[in-house]
C-alpha positions in Angstrom: -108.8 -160.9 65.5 -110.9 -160.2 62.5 -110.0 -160.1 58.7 -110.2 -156.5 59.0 -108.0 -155.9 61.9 -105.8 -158.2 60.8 -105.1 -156.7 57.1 -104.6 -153.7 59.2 -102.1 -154.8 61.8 -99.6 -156.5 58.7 -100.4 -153.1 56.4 -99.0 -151.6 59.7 -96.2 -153.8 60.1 -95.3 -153.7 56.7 -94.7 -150.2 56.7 -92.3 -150.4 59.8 -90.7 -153.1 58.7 -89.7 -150.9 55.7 -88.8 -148.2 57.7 -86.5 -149.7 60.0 -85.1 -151.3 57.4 -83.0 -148.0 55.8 -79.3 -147.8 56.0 -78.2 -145.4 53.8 -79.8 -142.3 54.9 -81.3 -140.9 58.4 -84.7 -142.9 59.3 -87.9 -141.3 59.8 -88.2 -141.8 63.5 -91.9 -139.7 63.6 -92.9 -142.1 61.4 -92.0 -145.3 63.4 -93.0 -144.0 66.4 -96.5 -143.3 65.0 -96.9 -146.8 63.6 -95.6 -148.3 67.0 -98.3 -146.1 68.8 -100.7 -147.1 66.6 -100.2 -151.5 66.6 -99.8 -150.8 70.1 -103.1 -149.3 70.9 -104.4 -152.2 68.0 -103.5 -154.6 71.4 -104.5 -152.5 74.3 -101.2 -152.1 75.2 -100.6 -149.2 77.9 -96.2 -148.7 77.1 -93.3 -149.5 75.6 -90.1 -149.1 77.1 -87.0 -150.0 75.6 -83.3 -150.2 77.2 -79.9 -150.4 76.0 -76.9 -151.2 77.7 -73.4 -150.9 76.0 -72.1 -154.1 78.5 -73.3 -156.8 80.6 -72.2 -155.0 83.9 -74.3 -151.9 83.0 -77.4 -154.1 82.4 -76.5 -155.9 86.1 -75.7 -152.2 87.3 -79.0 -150.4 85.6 -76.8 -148.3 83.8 -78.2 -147.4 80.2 -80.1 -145.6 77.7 -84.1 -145.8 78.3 -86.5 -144.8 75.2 -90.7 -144.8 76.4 -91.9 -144.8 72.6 -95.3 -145.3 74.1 -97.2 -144.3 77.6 -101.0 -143.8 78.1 -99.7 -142.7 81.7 -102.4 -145.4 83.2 -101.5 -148.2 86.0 -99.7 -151.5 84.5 -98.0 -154.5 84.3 -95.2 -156.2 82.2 -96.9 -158.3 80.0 -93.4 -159.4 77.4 -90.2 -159.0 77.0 -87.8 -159.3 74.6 -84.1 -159.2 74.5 -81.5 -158.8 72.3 -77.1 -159.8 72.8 -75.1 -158.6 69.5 -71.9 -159.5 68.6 -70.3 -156.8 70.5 -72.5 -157.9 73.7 -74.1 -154.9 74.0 -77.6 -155.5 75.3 -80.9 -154.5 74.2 -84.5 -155.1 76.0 -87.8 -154.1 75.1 -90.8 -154.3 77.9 -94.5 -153.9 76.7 -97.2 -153.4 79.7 -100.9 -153.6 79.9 -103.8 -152.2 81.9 -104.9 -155.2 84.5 -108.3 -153.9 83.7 -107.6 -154.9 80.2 -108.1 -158.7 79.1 -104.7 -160.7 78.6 -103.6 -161.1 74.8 -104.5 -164.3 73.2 -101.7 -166.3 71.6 -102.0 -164.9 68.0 -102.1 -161.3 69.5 -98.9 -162.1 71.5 -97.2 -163.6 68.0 -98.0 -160.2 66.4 -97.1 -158.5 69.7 -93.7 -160.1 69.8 -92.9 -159.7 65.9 -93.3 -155.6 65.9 -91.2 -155.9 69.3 -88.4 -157.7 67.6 -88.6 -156.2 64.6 -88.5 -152.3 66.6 -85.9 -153.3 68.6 -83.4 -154.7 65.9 -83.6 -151.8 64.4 -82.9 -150.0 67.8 -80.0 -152.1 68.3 -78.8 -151.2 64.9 -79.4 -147.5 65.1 -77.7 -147.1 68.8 -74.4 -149.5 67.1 -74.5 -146.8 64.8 -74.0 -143.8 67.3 -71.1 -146.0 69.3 -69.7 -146.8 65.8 -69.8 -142.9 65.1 -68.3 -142.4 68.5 -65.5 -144.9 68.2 -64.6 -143.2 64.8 -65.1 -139.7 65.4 -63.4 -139.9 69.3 -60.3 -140.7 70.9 -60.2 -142.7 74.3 -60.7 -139.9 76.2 -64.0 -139.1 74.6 -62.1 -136.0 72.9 -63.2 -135.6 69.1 -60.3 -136.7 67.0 -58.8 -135.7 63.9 -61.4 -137.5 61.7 -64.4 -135.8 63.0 -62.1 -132.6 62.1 -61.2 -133.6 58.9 -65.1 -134.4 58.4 -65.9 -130.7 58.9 -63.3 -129.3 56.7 -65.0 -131.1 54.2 -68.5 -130.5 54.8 -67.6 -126.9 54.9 -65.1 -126.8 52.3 -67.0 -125.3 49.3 -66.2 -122.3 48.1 -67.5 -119.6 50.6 -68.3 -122.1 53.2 -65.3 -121.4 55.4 -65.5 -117.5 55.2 -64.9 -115.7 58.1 -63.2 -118.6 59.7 -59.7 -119.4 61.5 -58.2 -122.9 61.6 -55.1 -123.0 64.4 -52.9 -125.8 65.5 -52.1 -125.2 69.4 -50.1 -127.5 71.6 -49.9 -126.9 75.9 -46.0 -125.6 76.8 -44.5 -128.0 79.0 -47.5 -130.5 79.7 -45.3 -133.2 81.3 -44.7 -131.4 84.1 -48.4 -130.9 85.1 -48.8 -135.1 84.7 -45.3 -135.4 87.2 -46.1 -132.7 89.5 -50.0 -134.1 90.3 -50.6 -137.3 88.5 -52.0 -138.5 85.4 -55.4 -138.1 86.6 -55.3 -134.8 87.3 -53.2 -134.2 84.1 -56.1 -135.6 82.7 -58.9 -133.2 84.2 -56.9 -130.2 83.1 -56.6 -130.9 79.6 -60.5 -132.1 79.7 -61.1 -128.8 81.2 -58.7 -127.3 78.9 -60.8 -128.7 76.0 -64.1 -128.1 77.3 -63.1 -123.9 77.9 -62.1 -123.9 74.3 -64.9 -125.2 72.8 -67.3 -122.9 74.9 -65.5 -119.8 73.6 -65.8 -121.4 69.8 -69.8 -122.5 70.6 -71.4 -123.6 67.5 -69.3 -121.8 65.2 -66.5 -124.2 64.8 -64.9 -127.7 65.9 -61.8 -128.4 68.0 -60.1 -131.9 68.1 -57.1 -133.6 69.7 -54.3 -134.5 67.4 -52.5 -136.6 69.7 -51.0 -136.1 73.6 -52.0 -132.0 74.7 -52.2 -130.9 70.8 -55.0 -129.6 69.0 -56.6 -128.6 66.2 -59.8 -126.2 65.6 -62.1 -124.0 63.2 -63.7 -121.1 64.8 -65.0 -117.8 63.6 -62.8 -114.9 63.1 -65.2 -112.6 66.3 -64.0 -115.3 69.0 -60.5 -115.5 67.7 -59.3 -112.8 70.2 -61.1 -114.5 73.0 -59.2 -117.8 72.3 -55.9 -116.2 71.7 -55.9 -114.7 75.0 -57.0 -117.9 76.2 -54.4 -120.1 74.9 -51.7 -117.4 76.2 -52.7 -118.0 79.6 -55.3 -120.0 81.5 -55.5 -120.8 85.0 -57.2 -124.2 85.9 -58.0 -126.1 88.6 -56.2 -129.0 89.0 -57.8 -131.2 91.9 -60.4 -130.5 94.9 -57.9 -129.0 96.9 -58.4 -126.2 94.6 -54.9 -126.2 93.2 -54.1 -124.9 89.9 -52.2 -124.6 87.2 -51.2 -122.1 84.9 -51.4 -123.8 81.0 -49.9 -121.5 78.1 -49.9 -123.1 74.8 -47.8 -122.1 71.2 -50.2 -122.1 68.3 -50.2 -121.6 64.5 -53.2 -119.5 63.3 -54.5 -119.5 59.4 -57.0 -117.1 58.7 -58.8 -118.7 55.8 -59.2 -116.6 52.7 -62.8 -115.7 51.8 -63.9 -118.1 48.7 -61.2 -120.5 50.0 -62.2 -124.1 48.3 -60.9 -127.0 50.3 -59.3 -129.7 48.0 -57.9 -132.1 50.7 -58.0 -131.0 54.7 -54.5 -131.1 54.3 -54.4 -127.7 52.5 -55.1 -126.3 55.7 -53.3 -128.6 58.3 -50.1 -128.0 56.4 -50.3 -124.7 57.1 -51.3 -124.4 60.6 -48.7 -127.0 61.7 -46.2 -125.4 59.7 -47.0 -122.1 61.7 -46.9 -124.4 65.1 -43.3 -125.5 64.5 -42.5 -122.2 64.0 -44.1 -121.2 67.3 -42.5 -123.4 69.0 -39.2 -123.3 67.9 -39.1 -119.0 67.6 -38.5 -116.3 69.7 -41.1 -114.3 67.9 -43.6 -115.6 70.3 -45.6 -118.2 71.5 -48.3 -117.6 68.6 -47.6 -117.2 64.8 -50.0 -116.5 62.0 -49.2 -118.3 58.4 -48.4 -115.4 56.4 -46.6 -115.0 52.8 -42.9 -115.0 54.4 -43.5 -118.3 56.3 -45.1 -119.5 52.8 -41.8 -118.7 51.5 -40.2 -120.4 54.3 -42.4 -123.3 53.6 -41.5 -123.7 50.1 -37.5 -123.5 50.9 -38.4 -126.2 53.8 -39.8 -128.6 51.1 -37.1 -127.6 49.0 -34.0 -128.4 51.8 -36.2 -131.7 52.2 -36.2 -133.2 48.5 -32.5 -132.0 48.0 -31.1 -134.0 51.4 -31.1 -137.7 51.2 -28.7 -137.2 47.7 -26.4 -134.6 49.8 -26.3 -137.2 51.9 -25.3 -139.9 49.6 -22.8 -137.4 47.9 -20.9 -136.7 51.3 -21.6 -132.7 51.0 -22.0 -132.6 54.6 -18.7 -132.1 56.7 -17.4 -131.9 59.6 -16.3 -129.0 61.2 -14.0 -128.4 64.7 -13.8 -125.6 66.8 -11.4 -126.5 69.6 -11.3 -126.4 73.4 -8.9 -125.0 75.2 -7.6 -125.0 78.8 -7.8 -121.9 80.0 -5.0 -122.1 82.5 -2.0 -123.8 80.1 -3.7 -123.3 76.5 -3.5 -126.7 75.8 -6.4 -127.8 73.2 -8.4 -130.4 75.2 -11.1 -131.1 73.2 -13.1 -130.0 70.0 -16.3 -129.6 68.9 -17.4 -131.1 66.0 -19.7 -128.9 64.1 -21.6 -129.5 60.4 -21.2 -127.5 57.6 -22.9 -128.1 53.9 -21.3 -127.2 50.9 -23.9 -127.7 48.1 -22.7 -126.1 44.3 -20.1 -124.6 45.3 -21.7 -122.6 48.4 -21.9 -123.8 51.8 -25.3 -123.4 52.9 -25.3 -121.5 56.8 -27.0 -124.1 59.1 -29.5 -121.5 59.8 -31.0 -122.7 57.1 -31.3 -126.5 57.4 -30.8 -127.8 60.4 -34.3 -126.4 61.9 -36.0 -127.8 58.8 -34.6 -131.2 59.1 -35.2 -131.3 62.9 -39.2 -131.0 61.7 -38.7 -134.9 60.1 -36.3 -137.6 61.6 -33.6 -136.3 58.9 -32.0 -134.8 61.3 -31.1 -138.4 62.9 -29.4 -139.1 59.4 -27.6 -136.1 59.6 -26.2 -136.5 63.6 -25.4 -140.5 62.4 -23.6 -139.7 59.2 -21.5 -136.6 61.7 -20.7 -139.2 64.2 -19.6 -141.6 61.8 -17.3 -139.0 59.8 -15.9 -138.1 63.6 -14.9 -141.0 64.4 -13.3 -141.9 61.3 -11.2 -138.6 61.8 -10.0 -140.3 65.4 -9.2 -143.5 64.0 -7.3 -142.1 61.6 -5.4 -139.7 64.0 -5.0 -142.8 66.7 -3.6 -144.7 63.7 -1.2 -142.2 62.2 0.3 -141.6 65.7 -1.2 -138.3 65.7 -2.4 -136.5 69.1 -6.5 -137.1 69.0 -8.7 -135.3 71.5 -12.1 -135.5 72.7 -14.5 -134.4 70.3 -18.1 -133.5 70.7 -21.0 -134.5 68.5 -24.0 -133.1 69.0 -27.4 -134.9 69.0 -31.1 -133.5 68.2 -33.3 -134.3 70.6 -35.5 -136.5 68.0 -33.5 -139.4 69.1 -34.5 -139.2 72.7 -37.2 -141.2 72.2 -35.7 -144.2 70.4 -35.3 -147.0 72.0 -32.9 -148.3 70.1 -30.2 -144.9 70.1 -27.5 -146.2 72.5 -27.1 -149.1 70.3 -27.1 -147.3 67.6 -24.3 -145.1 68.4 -22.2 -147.8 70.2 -22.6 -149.3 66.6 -20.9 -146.5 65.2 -18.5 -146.2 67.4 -17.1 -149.5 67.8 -17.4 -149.9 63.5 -14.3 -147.7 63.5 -12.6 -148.8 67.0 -12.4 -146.0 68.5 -11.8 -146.0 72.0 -15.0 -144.4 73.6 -13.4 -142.1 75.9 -12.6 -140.1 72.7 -16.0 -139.6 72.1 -18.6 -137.3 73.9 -22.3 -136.6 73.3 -23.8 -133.0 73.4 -27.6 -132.7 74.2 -29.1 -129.4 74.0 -30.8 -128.2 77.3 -33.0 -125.8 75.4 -35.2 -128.5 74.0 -35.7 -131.0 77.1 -39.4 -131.2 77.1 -39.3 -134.2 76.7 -39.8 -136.9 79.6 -36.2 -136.9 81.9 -36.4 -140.4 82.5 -35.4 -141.1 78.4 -32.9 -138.3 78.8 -31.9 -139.8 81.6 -31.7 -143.4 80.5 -29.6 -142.3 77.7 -27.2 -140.3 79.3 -26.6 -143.3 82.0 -26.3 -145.9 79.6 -24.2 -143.7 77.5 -21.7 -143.6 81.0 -21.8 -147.2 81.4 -19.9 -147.5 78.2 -17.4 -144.8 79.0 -18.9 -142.4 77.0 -18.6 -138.3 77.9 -22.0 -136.7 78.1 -22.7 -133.2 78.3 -25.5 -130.7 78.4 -25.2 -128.1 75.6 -26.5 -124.4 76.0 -26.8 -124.7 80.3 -29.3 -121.4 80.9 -31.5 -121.3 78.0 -34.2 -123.9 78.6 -37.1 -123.6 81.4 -36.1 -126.4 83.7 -32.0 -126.4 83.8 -31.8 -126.7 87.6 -34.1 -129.7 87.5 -32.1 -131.2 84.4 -28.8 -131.7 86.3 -30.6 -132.9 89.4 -32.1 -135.3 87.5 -29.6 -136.6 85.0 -26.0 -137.2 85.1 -24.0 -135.4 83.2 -20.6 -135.3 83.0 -19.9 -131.9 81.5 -21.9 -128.7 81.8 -21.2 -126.0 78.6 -22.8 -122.8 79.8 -24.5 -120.5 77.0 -22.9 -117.3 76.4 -25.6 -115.1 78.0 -24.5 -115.7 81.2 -20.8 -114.6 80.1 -20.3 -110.9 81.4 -19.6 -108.4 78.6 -16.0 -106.2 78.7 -16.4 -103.7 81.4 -19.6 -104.9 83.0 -19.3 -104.9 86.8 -18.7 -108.0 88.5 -22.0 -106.6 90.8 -24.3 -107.0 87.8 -26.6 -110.0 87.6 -24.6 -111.4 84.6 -21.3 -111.9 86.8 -22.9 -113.2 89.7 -25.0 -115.6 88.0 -21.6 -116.8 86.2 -19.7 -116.9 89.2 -22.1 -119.2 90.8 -22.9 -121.0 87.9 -19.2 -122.1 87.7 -18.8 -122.6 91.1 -21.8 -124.7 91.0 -21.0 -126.8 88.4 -17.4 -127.5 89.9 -19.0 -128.2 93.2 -21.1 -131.3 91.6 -18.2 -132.3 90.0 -18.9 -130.9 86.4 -16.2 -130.0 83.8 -17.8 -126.6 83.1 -16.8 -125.1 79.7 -17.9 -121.4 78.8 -18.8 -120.6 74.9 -18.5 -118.1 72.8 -15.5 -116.7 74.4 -14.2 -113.7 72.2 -11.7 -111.4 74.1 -9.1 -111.4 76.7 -11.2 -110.0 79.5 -13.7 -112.9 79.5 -11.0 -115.5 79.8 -9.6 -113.4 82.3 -13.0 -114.0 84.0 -12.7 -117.2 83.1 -9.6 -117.9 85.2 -10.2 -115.8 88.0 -13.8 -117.8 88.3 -11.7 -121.3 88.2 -13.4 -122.0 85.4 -11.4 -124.7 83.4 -12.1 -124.4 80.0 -13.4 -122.2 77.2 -14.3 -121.8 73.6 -15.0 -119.4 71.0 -13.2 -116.8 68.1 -10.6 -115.7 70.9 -8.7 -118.6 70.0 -10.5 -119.9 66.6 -13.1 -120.5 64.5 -14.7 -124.3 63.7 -11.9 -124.8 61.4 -12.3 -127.6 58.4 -9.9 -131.0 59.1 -6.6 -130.2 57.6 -6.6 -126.6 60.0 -7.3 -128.4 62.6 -4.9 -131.1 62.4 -2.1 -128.2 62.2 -4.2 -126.7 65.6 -3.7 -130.6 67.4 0.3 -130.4 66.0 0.3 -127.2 67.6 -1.1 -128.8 71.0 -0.9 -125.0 72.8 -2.0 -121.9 71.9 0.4 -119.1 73.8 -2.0 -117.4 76.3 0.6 -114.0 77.3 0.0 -112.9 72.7 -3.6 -113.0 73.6 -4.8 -109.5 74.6 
């Protein structure tokens, strides 16, 4: 090679070694393709291909990326190779080829040959480690974009005016478990992939959508396709396998339309208020989709409020227990009691409307059920040791403990601290929140039983899967919800009293204590009786009475059924 060429070729090389060489912003791949093209026409060179391959099985299995950044298009022949193995053991080969017209390079052209090569293809390596690094940060396992890549846009757009005419929602699929145990987690899978994919068609270029976690979301899209989506997450029907099954998916959502001029701070300005809306949505009968408007900002700020005040209403024992007894409807003998919280906080009692939904949006309300328990069963052992009559008494549970491992433990703990015989004690579970997977609920409920400890399922008729719940899961008592209780004068041919009746007789024939609430006149214990059902409770004997009143109820032992009218 002559001076001249020579002082070209490293003028050349120098410049792509430069290039390929940036980090910190996006490379000017024109450029290094031109300089490439050039050195390798300066060798008679005919291509350049290059391959990556993210494993060692896809380079045995020819599975990868191929980049030709050179191709007169002319018959060839390999001519080098070179080959790279990083630290992750992904793979990287580049393959230069000659015309066998042309003659072979001499060793100093194959030196300069192989020194662009490696030089080129570290850089490749680099660059594609980039777009998997990108990937592994920006996606979940399920190639889904993830919150990152959300909070990202928020804050690329979040300048004042650079999210007008935009939406941001927080949806979640209704009752996605049972898609994953009716077909399989593959197929569980493919819907929410084709789920995804739907929604991010309708929002197109406009927006982003990314998977929180499980089957919830989170997107951006512009205010013209929000009606599109809406109808969308109300109902979609999606094929579920090649059988051409489906499914019908309907989700709950919280929508915020953001403000024109809205300037982003922290992508939590919006989150909070689109999963604010969601827990809403999910918990209301409003409907399955709820906008963030200036009453639930209200809402919001008594929320935060109920939050800060809790853990030292806690600590200053304003929480009490309240009992509403059970009665036998047959003899009026009071059976059992619920136990049921009430707040007194300076000098008013606060309804538990108004906290118990908020602390059941944090594992508060775990604090709460534990310090209840624990104030029950100090009520029994005190009973038990004053030679008092004690009853059963039933403590309800939120369903944020279903998924700790460590609950019956936990409660046993409680229990046993204050030696109280465990037949005393019974555990409500509220049937209208059971999403969760049965086989907790399950396990909970039989090791609850092994330890001689009443379960029961609160609310029996409100919740979307109640027959499947007591096939599944053994409980020992069933408390039917007062909708299916039959109003004074309503035909025993409506649906209400023949849904009752066989409710009942259901319940007895599996073996069931059955127990009606919200019993408020003489007809419907009537009803009761005449139905066999057992026991009742509600305002036609009392109201959850505070502990002295109810210690005079368990003196009493009977209430006299003939006065009650």
């Amino acid at each position: 090679m002559n001076a001249e060429r020579e002082l070209r070729f490293y003028k050349l090389y120098e410049q792509l070694a430069s290039l390929t060489q940036i980090v910190n912003q996006k490379p000017d791949i024109p450029q290094i393709e031109s300089l490439l093209n050039e050195i390798s026409s300066m060798f008679r060179l005919s291509k350049g291909i290059t391959h990556f391959y993210r494993t060692p099985s896809d380079e045995k299995r020819g599975v990868g990326e191929v980049m030709i950044s050179y191709d007169l298009g002319i018959p060839d022949k390999p001519v080098h190779t070179v080959r790279f193995v990083n630290r992750l053991m992904s793979i990287s080969t580049m393959t230069v080829y000659m015309s066998e017209d042309e003659p072979p390079l001499t060793e100093e052209e194959l030196f300069k040959v192989d020194l662009t090569m490696r030089t080129a293809l570290a850089f490749i390596c680099r660059n594609r480690l980039q777009v998997i690094a990108e990937e592994l940060a920006f996606n979940d396992d399920m190639g889904f974009k993830n919150i990152r890549r959300f909070f990202n846009y928020i804050l690329w757009k979040g300048q004042p005016g650079g999210l007008n005419g935009k939406v941001a929602l927080n949806y979640n699929l209704r009752h996605f478990s049972f898609v994953n145990e009716e077909f399989g987690r593959t197929a569980g899978d493919t819907v929410l992939k084709s789920h995804y994919d739907h929604i991010e068609k309708i929002i197109g270029d406009g927006g982003i959508v990314s998977r929180l976690g499980g089957d919830t979301f989170v997107c951006i899209c512009d205010q013209s396709d929000l009606p599109d989506l809406l109808e969308y997450l109300n109902e979609a029907i999606i094929v579920v396998d090649s059988s051409g099954s489906t499914v019908h998916i309907s989700c709950c959502a919280g929508v915020f339309q953001i403000p024109d001029g809205y300037a982003v701070r922290v992508p939590n300005d919006i989150m909070s208020s689109i999963m604010y809306s969601l827990r809403i949505a999910r918990n209301s009968a409003q409907g399955n989709i709820i906008f963030f408007s200036d009453i639930i900002l209200t809402d919001k700020e008594k929320s935060k409020r109920i939050q800060k005040i809790f853990p030292e209403a806690l600590k200053n024992n304003e929480f009490h227990v309240f009992y509403q007894p059970k009665v036998n409807t047959n003899t009026g003998e009071i059976c059992g009691a619920e136990a049921l919280c009430r707040w007194f906080h300076e000098g008013k009692i606060v309804p538990p409307m108004e906290f118990i939904t908020i602390l059941e949006e944090t594992n508060e309300i775990c604090k709460l059920d534990y310090h209840m328990l624990d104030i029950v069963c100090s009520h029994i052992r005190k009973w038990l040791d004053e030679g008092k009559r004690a009853v059963r008494v039933s403590v309800n549970l939120s369903r944020r403990h279903i998924v700790n491992p460590n609950l019956l433990d936990n409660l046993i703990e409680i229990i046993d601290r204050h030696n109280v015989p465990h037949e005393y004690i019974e555990i409500e579970l509220t049937e209208t929140t059971t999403d969760v997977e049965f086989k907790d609920l399950k396990r909970i409920v039989e090791g609850l039983q092994k330890q001689n400890i009443c379960t029961s399922v609160d609310d029996f008729g409100m919740g979307y899967s109640s027959l499947n719940l007591i096939r599944v899961v053994p409980w020992n008592v069933l408390k039917v919800d007062r909708i299916f209780l039959p109003m004074d004068g309503e035909s025993k041919d409506s649906a209400r009293s023949v849904m009752f009746k066989y409710v009942v007789a259901m319940a007895k024939e599996l073996g069931l204590e059955c127990i009606v609430e919200g019993v408020e006149t003489a007809a419907q214990l009537q009803l009761l009786k005449d139905n066999d059902c057992d026991f009742a409770q509600g305002y036609l004997f009392d109201k959850p009475l505070p502990l002295d009143e109810f210690e005079k109820r368990l003196d009493m032992r009977v209430y006299s059924l003939k006065h009650i009218k």
